[in-house]
N, C-alpha and C positions, 0 to 999 in steps of 0.2 A: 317630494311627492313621487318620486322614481317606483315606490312598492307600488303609488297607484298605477300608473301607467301599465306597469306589467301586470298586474291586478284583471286590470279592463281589457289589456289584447288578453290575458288568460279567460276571462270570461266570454269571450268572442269566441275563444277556441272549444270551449267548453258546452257552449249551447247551441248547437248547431241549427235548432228551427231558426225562421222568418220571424224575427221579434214585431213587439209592436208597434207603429211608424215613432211614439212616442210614450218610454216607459220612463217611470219614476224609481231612479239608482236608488237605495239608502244604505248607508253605510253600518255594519255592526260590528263589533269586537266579539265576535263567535256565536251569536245569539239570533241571527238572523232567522232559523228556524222557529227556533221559540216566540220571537216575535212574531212572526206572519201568523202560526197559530193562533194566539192572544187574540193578533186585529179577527183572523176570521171567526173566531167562536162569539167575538165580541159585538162587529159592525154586519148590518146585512147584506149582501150582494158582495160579501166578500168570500176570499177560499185561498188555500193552497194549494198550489198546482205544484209543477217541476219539483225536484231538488238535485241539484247536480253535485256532486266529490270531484275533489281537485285530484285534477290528473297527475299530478304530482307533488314536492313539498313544495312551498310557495316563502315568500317573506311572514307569513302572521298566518301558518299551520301546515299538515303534515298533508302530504296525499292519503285521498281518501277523504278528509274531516269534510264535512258541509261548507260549500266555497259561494254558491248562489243560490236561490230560493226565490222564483217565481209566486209570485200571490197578487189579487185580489184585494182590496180595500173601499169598500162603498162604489162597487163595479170600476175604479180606477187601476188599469194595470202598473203593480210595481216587482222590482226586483229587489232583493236583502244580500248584498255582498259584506262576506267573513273576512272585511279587509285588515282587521286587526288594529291593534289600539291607536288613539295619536291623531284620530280624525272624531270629534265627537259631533252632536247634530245641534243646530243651532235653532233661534225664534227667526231667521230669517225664512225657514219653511218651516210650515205646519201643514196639517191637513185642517181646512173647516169645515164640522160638521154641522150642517141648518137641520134642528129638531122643531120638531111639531108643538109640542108643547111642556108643562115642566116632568114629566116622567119621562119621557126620552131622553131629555136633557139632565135629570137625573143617572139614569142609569148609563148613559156613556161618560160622564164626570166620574161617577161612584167608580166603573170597571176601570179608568185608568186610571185617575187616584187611589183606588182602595188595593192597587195589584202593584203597589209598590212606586206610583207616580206619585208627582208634586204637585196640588192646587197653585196656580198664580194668581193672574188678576185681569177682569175684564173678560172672563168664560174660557182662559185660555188655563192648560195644564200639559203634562209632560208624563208621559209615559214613560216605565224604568229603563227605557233605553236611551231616554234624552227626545225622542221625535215630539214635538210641538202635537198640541192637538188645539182646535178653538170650538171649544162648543157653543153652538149660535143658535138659538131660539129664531124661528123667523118674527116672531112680537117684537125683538131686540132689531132687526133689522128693517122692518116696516116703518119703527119708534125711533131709528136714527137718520133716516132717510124721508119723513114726512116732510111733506112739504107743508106743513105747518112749523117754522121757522122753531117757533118758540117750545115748542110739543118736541121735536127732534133736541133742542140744548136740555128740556130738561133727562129726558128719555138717555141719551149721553151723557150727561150728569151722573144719572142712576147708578149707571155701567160703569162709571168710574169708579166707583163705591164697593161693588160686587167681587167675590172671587168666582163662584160658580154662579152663572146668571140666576134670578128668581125673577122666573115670569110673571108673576103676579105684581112685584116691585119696578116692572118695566112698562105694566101694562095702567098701574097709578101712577105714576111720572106722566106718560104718554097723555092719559084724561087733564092734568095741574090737579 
């Protein structure tokens, strides 16, 4: 992890504002712009801000290429470092998104499954960069959380079932 280290004092060097007291790193093998794109045209309250070129060549590209990338994600501040291959992104972060109902929840599944991500299982999918995403109905979270014992097992039952939630099959489980 030595590329990273110099990686992260290069990015220190490189973005000289007052970051924010707590940003979210993600790692990309070059794509880091494209990606932040993608989430903002995709998710609302998000955006691309900054883009910094590396002040010089680095381990994983040349001075000049896209090194960081400031952005936005559902008003969450993140950064996209071009840390180059060898570090991919894991289920142990995702971002979850709580949707209103099934067209929202439609349409953030569709744009990152249909743009080249993977459906899994239980509302969660991946986007073609690898970053986890969980789409989460709030039915699906009201319905695993009731305190109605028996309404919550079958309502997480459902869920097991599912790749992309279906709020109407969350919300008959929830009734028995």
């Amino acid at each position: 992890m030595t590329n990273g280290c110099f990686l992260i004092n290069l990015f220190l060097y490189v973005v000289p504002m007052t970051p924010a007291k707590n940003t979210i790193c993600l790692w990309y093998d070059g794509a880091a712009e494209e990606a932040a794109r993608f989430y903002a045209a995709t998710f609302p309250d998000s955006s691309v801000g900054a883009i910094h070129h590396a002040p010089s060549d680095y381990p994983a590209g040349k001075e000049g290429d896209v090194l960081v990338v400031e952005f936005t994600v559902l008003g969450i501040p993140c950064i996209g470092l071009n840390g180059g291959p060898g570090v991919p992104h894991s289920m142990a972060f995702s971002f979850q998104v709580a949707t209103a109902d099934q067209a929202e929840t439609d349409r953030y599944w569709n744009a990152i499954v249909g743009n080249g991500g993977q459906a899994s299982a239980c509302g969660w999918c991946q986007d073609r960069w690898g970053v986890r995403w969980q789409i989460t109905p709030v039915a699906l979270t009201k319905g695993y959380t009731d305190p109605d014992r028996a309404a919550a097992k079958r309502v997480f039952a459902a869920m097991m079932t599912m790749g992309k939630i279906d709020v109407a099959g969350i919300e008959r489980a929830s009734r028995g």
